[in-house]
C-alpha positions as semicolon CSV with decimal commas, in nm:
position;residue;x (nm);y (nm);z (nm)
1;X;16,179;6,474;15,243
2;X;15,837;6,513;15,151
3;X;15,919;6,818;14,908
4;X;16,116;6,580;14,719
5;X;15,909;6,334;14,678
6;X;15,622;6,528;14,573
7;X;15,859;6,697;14,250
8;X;15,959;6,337;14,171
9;X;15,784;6,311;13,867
10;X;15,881;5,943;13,772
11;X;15,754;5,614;13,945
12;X;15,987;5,423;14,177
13;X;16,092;5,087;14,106
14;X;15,832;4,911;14,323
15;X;15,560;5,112;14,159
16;X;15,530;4,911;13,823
17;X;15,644;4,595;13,736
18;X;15,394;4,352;13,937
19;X;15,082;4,624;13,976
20;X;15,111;4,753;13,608
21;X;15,087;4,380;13,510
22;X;14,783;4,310;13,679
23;X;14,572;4,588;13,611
24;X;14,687;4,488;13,234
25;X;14,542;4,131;13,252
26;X;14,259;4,274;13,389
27;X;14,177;4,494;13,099
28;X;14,229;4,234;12,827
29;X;14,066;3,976;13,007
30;X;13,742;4,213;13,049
31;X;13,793;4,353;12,681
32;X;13,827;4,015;12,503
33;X;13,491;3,914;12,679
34;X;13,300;4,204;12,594
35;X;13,422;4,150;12,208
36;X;13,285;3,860;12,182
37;X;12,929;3,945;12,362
38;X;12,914;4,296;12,174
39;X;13,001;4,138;11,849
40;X;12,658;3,884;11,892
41;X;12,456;4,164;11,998
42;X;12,568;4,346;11,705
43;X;12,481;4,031;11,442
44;X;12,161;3,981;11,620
45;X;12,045;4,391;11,631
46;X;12,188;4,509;11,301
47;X;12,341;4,780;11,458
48;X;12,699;4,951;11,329
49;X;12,745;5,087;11,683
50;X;12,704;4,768;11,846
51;X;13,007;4,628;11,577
52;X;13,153;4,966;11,619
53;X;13,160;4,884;11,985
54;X;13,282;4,522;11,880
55;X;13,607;4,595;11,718
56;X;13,667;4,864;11,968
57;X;13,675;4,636;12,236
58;X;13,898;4,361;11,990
59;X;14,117;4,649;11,961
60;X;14,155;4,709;12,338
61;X;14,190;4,326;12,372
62;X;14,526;4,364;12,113
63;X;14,631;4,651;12,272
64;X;14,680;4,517;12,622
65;X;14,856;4,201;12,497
66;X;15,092;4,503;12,334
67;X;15,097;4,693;12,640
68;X;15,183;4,345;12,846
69;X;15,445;4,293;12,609
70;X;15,590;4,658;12,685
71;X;15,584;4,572;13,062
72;X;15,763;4,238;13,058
73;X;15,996;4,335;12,764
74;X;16,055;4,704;12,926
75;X;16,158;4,510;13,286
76;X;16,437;4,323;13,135
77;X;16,793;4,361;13,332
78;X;17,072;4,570;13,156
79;X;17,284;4,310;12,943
80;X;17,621;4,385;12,712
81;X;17,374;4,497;12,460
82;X;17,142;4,671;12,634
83;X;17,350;4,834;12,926
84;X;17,082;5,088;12,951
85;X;16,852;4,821;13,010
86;X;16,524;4,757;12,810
87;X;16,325;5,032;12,936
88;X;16,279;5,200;12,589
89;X;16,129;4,847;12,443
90;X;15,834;4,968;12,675
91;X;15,759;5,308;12,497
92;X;15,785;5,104;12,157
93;X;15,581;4,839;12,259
94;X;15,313;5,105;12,396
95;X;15,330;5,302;12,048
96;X;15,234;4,982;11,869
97;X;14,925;4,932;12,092
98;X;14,844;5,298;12,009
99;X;14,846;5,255;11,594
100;X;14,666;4,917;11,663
101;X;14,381;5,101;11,860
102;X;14,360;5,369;11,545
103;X;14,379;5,103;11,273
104;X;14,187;4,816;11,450
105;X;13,925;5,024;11,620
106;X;13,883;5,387;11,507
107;X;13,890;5,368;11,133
108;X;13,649;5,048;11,101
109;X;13,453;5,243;11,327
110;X;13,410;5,543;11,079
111;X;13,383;5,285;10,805
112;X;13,074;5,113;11,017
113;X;12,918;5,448;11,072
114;X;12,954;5,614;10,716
115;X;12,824;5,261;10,551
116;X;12,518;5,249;10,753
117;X;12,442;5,639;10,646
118;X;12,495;5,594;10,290
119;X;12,348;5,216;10,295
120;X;12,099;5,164;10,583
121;X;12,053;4,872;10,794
122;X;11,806;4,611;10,939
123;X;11,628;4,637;11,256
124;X;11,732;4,383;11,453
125;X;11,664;4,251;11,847
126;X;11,726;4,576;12,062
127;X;11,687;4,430;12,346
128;X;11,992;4,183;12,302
129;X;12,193;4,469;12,233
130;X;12,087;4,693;12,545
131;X;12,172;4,390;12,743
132;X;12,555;4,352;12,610
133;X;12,603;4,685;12,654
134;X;12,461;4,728;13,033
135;X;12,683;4,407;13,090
136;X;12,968;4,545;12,893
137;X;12,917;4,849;13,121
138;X;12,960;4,691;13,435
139;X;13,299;4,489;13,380
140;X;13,458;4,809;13,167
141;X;13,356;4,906;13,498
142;X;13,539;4,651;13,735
143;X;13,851;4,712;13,512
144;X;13,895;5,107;13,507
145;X;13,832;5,042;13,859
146;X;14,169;4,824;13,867
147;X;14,362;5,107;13,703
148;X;14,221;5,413;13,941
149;X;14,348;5,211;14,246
150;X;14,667;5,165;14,097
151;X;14,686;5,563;13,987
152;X;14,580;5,586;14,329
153;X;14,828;5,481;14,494
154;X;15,115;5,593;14,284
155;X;14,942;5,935;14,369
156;X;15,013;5,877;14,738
157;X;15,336;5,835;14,734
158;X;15,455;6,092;14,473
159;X;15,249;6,317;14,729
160;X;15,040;6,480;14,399
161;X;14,619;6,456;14,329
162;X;14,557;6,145;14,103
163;X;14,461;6,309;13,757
164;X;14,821;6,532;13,761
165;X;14,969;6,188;13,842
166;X;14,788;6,033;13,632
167;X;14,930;6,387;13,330
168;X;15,297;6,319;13,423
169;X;15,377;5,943;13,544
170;X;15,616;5,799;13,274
171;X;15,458;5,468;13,260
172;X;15,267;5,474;12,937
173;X;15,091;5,169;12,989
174;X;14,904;5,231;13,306
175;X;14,826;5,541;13,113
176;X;14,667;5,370;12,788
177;X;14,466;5,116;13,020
178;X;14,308;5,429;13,224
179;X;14,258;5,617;12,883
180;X;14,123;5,350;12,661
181;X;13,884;5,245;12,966
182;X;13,716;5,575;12,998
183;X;13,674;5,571;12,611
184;X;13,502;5,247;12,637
185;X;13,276;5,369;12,894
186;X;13,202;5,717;12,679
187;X;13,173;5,452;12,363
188;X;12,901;5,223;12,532
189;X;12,682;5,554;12,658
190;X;12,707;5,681;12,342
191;X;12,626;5,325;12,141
192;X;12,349;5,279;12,406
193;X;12,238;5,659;12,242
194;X;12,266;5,580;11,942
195;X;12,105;5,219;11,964
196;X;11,769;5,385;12,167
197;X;11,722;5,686;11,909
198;X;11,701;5,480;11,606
199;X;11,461;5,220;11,768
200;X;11,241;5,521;11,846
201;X;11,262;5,699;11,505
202;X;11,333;5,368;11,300
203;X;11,636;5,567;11,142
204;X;11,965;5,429;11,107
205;X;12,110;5,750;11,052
206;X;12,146;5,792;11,430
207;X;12,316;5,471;11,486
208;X;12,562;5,556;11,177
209;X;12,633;5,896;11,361
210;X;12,714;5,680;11,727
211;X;12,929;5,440;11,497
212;X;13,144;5,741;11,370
213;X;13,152;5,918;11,687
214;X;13,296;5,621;11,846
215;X;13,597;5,614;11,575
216;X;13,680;5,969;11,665
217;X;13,669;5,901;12,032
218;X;13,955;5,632;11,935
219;X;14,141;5,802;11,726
220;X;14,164;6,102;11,956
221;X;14,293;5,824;12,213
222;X;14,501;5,636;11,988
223;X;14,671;5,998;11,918
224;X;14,743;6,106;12,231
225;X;14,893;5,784;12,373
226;X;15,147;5,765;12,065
227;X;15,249;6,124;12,092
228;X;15,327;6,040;12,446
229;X;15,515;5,745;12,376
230;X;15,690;5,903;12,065
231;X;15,866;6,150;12,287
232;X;15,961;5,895;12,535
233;X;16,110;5,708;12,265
234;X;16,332;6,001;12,111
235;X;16,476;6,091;12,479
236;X;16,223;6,260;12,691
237;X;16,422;6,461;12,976
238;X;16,254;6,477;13,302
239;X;15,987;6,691;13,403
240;X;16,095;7,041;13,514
241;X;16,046;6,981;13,892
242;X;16,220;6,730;13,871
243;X;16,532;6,894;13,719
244;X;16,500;7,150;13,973
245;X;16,542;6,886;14,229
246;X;16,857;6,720;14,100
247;X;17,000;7,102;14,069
248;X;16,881;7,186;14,429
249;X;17,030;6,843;14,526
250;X;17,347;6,876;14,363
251;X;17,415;7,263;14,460
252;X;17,341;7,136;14,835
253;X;17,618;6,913;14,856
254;X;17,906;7,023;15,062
255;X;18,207;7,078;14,819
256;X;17,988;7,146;14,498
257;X;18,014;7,468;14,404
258;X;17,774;7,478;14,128
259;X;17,595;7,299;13,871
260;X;17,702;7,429;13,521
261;X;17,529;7,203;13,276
262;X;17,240;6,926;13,345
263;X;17,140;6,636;13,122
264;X;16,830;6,446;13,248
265;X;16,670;6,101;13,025
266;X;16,382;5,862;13,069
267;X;16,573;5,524;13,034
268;X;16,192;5,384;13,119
269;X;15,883;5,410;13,324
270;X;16,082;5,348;13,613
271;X;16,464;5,437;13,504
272;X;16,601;5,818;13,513
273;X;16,953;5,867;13,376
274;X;17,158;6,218;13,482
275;X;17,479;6,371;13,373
276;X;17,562;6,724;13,482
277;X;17,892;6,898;13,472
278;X;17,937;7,045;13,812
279;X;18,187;7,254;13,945
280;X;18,356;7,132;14,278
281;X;18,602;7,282;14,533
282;X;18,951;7,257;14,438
283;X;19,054;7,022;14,759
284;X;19,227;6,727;14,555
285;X;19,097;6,436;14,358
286;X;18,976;6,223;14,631
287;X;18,788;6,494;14,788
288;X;18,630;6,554;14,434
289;X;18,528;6,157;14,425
290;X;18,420;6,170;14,753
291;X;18,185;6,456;14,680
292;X;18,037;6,284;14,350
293;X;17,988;5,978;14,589
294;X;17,796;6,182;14,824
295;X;17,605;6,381;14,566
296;X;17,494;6,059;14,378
297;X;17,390;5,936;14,733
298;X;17,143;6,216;14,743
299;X;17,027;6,214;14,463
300;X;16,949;5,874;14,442
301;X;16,780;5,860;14,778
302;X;16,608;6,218;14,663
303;X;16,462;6,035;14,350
304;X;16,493;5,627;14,420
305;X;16,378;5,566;14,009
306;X;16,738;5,721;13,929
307;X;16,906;5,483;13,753
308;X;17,236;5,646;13,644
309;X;17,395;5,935;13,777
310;X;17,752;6,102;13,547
311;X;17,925;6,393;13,713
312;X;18,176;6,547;13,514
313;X;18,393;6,754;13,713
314;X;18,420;7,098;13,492
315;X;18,602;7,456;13,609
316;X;18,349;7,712;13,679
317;X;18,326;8,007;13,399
318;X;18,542;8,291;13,524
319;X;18,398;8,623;13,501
């Protein structure tokens, strides 16, 4: 059993929901307070990299209510209209708080920076500023802390090292919070860089240069969570050890003689639909259904995020 748990790459039901949530709130709760503090200490210094810093954080803050939004809209039960379920309202919902963390964060970034270069700025209080950003530090801190436990864990149980996990788990949001917070820490050293070289050399070129290197930081974020999500959202198939599974599973089964075609789609995070034309033993109908019972049985137990499981009973190619 452990072999199949450690191929399973999607996250089980009890994975998300309540844990994804949390770690969520966590991160717009800390990035809405550092906003605000990293927005005064960016009036009061002068500095572009401290307002750089500023609306990257306001653009964190926007993304998690997007990516809370993607949770509770993504955990909605299957309905007439939706018989599927919601799960694909989370991958939309995820891609919005991508384009807001380009739009909102990187490119008024780059704006920031290249204005300071071309106009200059004012020498402000320094100190101010170094003292947002060590506190901004610290509760970036407390909050990428929130989201390693939870990748963590989901490591654990999939039986696989934390950063692969963290490469292949479907649930786009825990990803983005885990992303976005390791930009913000990169952000603040490099604002803090930026910040202490132009005090030194009373040149504002340097804190233009932090400013645009912070946009490009975000956009290169902002890029790779919307890919991710865009090919969740156009019918990602599961990962290719985990396709190997449901064929291994399948061909296992007493009375299946082989597995001729396989369909595999991420419903959501947490969802896995399957439809394979497999060849059984010609011992009646019943024995048929009772095979596709028993295979679905496996399977499900194999992978418990599988959702819905369509055997089509097809003839196997004669030779």
């Amino acid at each position: 059993m452990s072999e199949t748990i450690e191929a399973a790459d999607v996250t089980t039901e009890n994975e998300g929901g309540g844990e994804s949530t949390l770690t969520v709130v966590v991160a717009g709760a800390a990035n809405l307070a550092i906003a605000i503090a990293k927005a005064v200490g960016g009036i009061l210094a002068g500095s572009s990299a401290m307002l750089s810093e500023a609306a990257h954080s306001m653009a964190d803050t926007i993304t998690e209510v997007l990516l809370l939004t993607a949770v509770k809209r993504g955990g909605r039960p299957a309905d007439d209209q939706h018989q599927f379920g919601y799960g694909q309202a989370h991958y939309f919902w995820a891609f919005v708080a991508a384009l807001a963390t380009f739009t909102a964060g990187s490119v008024f970034a780059i704006f920031q920076g290249v204005h300071t270069i071309l106009e200059g700025e004012e020498a402000g209080d320094y100190l101010v500023s170094y003292i947002v950003l060590g506190v901004a530090f610290v509760i970036e801190s407390i909050s990428l802390g929130q989201a390693i436990r939870q990748v963590r864990s989901g490591a654990r149980r999939s039986r696989m090292h934390p950063a692969r996990y963290l490469r292949r788990t479907p649930d786009t949001a825990l990803k983005a919070v885990a992303f976005e917070d390791s930009a913000a820490l990169v952000g603040l050293v490099v604002a803090a860089l930026g910040l202490a070289v132009t005090e030194i050399t009373g040149n504002g070129l340097f804190d233009g240069v932090s400013s645009i290197l912070i946009g490009v930081l975000l956009a290169f974020v902002a890029v790779t969570l919307g890919r991710d999500n865009a090919s969740y959202l156009v019918g990602r198939s599961a990962a290719p050890a985990v396709q190997d599974l449901i064929r291994r599973t399948l061909n296992e089964t007493p009375g299946v003689v082989d597995v001729m075609m396989l369909y595999t789609q991420h419903l959501g995070p947490h969802e896995l639909l399957v439809a394979a034309k497999v060849d059984f033993t010609d011992d009646g109908a019943d024995d048929i259904e009772r095979t596709a019972e028993e295979a679905e049985r496996r399977l499900k137990e194999a992978i418990p995020a599988l959702r819905e499981v369509f055997l089509d009973p097809t003839p196997g190619r004669t030779p």
